[in-house]
C-alpha positions as CSV (number, residue, x, y, z in Angstrom):
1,X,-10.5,121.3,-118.5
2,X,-8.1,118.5,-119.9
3,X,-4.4,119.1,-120.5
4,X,-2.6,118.0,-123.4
5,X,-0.3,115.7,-122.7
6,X,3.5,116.4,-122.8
7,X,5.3,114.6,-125.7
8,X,8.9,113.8,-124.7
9,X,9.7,110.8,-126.8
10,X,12.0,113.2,-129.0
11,X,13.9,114.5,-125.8
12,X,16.6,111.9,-126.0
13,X,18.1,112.6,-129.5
14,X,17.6,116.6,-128.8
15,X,19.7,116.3,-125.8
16,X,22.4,114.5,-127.7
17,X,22.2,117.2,-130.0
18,X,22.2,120.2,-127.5
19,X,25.1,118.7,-125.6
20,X,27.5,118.4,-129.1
21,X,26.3,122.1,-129.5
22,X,27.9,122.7,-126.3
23,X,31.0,120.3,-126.8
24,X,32.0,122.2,-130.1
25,X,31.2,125.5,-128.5
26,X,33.8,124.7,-125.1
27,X,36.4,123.0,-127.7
28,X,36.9,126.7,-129.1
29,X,37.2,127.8,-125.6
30,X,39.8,125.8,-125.5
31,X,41.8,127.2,-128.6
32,X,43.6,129.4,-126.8
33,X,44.4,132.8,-126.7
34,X,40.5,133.4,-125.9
35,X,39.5,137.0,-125.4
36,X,37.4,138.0,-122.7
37,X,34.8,139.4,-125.4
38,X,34.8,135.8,-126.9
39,X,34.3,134.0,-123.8
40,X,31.0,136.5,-123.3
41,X,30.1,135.5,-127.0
42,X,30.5,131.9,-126.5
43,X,28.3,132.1,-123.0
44,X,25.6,133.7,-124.9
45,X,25.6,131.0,-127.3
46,X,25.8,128.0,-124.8
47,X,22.9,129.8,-122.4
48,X,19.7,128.9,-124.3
49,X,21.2,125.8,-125.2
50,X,21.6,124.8,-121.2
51,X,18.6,126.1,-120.8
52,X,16.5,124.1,-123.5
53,X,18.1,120.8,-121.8
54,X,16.8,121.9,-118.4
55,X,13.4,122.6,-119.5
56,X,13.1,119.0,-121.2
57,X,14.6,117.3,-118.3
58,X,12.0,119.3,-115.6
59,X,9.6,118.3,-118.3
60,X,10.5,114.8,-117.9
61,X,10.8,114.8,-113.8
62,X,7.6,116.9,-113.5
């Protein structure tokens, strides 16, 4: 059975996308006074955007 293959000629400009994400989300970290709550908010937000970069960069090392 053949595999389709893996398209990763968008991966580039998503990256750059996910990583401002992440920049504007660790600028209001920096705002301080930063609750404890807000830091856990802020994590939540920046996980599945780490984790969509990682799965396009194993994608692209596979």
């Amino acid at each position: 059975m053949s595999t389709l293959p893996t398209t990763t000629a968008c991966y580039q400009h998503r990256i750059a996308e996910l990583q401002a994400q992440i920049q504007d989300l660790l600028l209001t970290l920096s705002d301080p006074p930063c609750s404890p709550a807000e830091v856990r908010h802020l994590d939540r937000q920046m996980q599945p955007l780490y984790a969509a970069i990682w799965a396009m960069h194993a994608e692209t090392n596979a």
